[in-house]
matplotlib code that plots the C-alpha trace (Angstrom):
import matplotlib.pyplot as plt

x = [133.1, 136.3, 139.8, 142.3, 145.9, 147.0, 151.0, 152.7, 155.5, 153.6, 150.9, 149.0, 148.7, 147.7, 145.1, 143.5, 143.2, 141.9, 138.9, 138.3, 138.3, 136.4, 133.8, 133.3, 132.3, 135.8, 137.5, 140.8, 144.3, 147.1, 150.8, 153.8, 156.6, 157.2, 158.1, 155.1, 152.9, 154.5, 153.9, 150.0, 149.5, 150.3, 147.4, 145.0, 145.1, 143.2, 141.4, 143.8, 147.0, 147.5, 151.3, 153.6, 157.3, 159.5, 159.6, 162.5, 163.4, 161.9, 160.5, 157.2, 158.9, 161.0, 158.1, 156.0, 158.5, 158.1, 154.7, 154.6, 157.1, 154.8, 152.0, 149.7, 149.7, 150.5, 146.9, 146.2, 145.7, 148.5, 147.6, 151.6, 150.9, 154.1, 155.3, 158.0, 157.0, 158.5, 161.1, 160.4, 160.1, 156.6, 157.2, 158.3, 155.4, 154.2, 151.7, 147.8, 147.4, 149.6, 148.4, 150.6, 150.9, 149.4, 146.2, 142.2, 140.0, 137.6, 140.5, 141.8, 138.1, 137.7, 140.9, 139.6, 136.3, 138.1, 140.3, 137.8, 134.6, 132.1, 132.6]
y = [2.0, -0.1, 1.6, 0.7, 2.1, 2.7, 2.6, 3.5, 6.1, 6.6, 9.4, 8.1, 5.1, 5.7, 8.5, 5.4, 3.5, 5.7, 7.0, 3.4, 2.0, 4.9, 4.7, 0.7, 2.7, 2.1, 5.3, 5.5, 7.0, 7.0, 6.7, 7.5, 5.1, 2.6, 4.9, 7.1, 4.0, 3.1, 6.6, 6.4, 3.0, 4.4, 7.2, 4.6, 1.2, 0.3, -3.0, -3.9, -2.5, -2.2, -1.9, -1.4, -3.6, -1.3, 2.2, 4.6, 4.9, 1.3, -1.3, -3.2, -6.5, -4.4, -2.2, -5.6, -7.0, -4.2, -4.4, -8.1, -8.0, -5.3, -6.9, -4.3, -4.8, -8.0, -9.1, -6.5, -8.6, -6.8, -6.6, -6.5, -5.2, -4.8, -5.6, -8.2, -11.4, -11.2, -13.5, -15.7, -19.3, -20.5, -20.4, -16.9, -15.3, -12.4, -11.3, -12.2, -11.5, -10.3, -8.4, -8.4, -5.2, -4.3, -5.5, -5.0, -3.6, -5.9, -8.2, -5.4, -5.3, -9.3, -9.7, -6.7, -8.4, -11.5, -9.9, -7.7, -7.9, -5.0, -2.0]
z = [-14.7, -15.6, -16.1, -18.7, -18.6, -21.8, -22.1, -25.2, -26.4, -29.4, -29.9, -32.4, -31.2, -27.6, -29.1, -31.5, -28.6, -25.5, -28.4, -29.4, -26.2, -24.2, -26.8, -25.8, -22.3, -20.4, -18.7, -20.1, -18.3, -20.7, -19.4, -22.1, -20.8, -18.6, -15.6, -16.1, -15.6, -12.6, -11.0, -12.2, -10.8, -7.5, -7.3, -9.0, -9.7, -13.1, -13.9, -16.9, -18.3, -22.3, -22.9, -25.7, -25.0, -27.0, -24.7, -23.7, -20.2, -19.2, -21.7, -21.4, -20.5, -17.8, -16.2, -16.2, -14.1, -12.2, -11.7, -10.5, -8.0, -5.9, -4.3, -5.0, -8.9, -9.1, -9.8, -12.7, -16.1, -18.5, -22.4, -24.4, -27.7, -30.2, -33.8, -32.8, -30.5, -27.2, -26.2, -23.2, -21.8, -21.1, -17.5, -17.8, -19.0, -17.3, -19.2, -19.5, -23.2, -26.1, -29.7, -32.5, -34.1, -36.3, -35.1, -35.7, -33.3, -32.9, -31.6, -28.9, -27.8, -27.5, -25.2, -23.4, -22.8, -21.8, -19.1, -17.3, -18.8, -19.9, -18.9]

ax = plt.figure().add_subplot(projection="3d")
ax.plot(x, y, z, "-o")
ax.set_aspect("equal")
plt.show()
């Protein structure tokens, strides 16, 4: 079974998702911040990441960072999902897919199927 990380500082939002997306069949972890992801990732390394870029402690942009300067994540597609468009060069993109809050399900589940597939 594939595993999606959910990363968000919102409740509601990161409870919508993990029922939503475990009912497609995926098993879902769910991290709160940017620094809780990071100690997840190193007990279990999911297929694909799904994270908010406005979060205390370390943003999205800033964890993703993170997460692709260590050789053991570097290869994990990473969903952004916020309100505002991030703010980067073409040749600075990090990320593998982005949703636009607020967006409809059946969009969340097509970029999840293009990143890793089925469950």
């Amino acid at each position: 079974m594939k595993e999606i990380l959910l990363v968000d500082d919102e409740f509601d939002i990161l409870f919508s998702l993990e029922l939503i997306l475990a009912e497609e069949g995926y098993r879902i972890r769910t991290a709160h911040h940017g620094r809780d992801a990071l100690d997840k990732l190193e007990n279990d390394i999911p297929n694909l990441i799904i994270m908010d870029l406005m979060m205390p402690f370390l943003t999205g942009m800033e964890t993703l960072k993170i997460i692709r300067a260590n050789s053991l994540f570097r290869e994990i597609p990473v969903v952004l999902m916020s309100s505002i468009l991030p703010s980067a060069l073409e040749e600075e993109i990090l990320w593998n897919d982005f949703l636009r809050k607020p967006f409809e399900m059946e969009k969340l589940i097509k970029i999840v199927h293009k990143n890793i597939g089925n469950p």
